[in-house]
N, C-alpha and C positions, 0 to 999 in steps of 0.2 A: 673211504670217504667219511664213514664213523669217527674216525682218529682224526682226522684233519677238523673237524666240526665241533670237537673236545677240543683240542688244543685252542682254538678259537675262542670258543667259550671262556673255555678258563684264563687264558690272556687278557679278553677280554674285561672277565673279573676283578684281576688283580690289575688292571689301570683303574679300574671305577672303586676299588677299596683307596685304593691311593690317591688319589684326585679326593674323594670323598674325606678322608685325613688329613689332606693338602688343608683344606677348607674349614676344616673343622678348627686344626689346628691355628689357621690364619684367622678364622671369626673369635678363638678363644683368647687370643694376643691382643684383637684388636679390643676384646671386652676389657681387657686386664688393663691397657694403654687407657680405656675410656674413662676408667672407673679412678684410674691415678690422676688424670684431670681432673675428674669433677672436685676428690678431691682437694687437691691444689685450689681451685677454684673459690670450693666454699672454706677453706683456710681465710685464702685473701679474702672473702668477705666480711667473716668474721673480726678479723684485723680493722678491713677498713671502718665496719662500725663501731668496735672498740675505739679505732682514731674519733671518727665523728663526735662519739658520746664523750670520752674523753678532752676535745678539744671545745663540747659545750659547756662542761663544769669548769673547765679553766675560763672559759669568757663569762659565766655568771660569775666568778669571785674573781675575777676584773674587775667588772662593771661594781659590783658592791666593793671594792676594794679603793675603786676612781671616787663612790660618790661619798667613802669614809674620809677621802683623802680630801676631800673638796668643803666637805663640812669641817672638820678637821682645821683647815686651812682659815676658816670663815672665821675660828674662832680664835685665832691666835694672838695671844697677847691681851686677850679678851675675857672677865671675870666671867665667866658663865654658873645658871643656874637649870632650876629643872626644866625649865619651858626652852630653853638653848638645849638641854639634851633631848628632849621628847625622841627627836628623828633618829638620833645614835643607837638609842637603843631598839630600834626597828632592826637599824643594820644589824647590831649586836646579834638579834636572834637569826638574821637572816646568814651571816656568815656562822655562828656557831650550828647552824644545820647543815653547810657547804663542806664546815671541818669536817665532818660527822661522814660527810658521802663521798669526799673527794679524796683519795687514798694519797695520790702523787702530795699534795701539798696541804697535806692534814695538818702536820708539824706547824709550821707557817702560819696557815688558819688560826691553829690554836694560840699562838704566841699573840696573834692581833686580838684575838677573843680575849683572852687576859690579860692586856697594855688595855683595851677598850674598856672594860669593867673596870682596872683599875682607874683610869680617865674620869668613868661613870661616877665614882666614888669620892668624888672631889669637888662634885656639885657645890657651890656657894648658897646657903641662904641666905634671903635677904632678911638682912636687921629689919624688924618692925617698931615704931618709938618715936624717940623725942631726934631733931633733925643735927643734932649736935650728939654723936657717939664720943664715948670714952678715947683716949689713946691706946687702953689695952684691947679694945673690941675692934679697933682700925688696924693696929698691930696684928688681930688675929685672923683678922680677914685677909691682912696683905700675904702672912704666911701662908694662909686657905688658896691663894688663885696662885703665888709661886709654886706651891706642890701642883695644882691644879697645869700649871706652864709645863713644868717639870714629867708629869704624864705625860700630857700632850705629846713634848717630845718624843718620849719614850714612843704612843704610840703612832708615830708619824715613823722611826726608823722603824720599827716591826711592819710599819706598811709598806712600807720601801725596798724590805727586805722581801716580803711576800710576791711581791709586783714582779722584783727580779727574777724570783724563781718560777714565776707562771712566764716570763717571755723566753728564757732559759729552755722550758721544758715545750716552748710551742714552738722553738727552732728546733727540738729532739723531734718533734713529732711531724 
């Protein structure tokens, strides 16, 4: 009866070591599975705020790109002086701080920031005087608003160009 009451026992034993392994090894698989989700998980989250934050800086240098292009537009064809640019160079500082932060369409930004400055720099003053100006002072004015056209231009395709590659890069995203 001794020997039968051993053998018992120790069979016993070794199912409950084995079962007990069973288990361990099943909870340490399911740990290893949990932990490759999570991070999966917080990958994609990471991602999806990257998209987010990324697809905010490309809608503020829209929105300042739409209201360069609108001002822009107002004045076309049109002698402007400082009080016609006051607004431009708001945008000015506002897109040269967008260049600064927005890594995708830095390049871009910048090329507008320097078509814009150059625009800014073409500002016409107005003749102060007698209501009858020279032909050489009317001559130099006509040249001052054709360079002044001639920006313009310029910065109208650098904004066009900018536009393109923020709709470009928001069907990437």
């Amino acid at each position: 009866m001794l020997l039968s009451s051993t053998l018992l026992a120790s069979g016993s034993g070794t199912r409950t070591m084995t079962v007990s392994a069973l288990v361990g090894a099943a909870a340490t698989l399911l740990a290893v599975l949990s932990l490759r989700h999570h991070k999966q998980v917080w990958a994609w989250m990471k991602r999806v705020r990257r998209t987010d934050e990324d697809t905010k800086d490309l809608d503020d240098a829209a929105a300042y790109l739409r209201e360069l292009f609108e001002k822009q537009c107002e004045y076309a064809q049109k002698p402007c002086g400082a009080a016609e640019f006051a607004p431009l160079r708001r945008l000015l500082n506002l897109l040269s701080a967008t260049a600064e932060e927005t890594e995708m369409i830095s390049h871009e930004l910048h090329v507008v920031v320097e078509r814009l400055e150059r625009y800014l720099n073409t500002e016409l003053h107005t003749a102060a005087g007698t209501a009858k100006a020279s032909a050489a002072s009317r001559t130099l004015q006509l040249e001052k608003a054709m360079k002044q056209e001639h920006a313009r231009i310029e910065l109208k395709t650098a904004i066009s160009a900018a536009q393109q590659k923020i709709r470009t890069l928001r069907r990437a995203v």
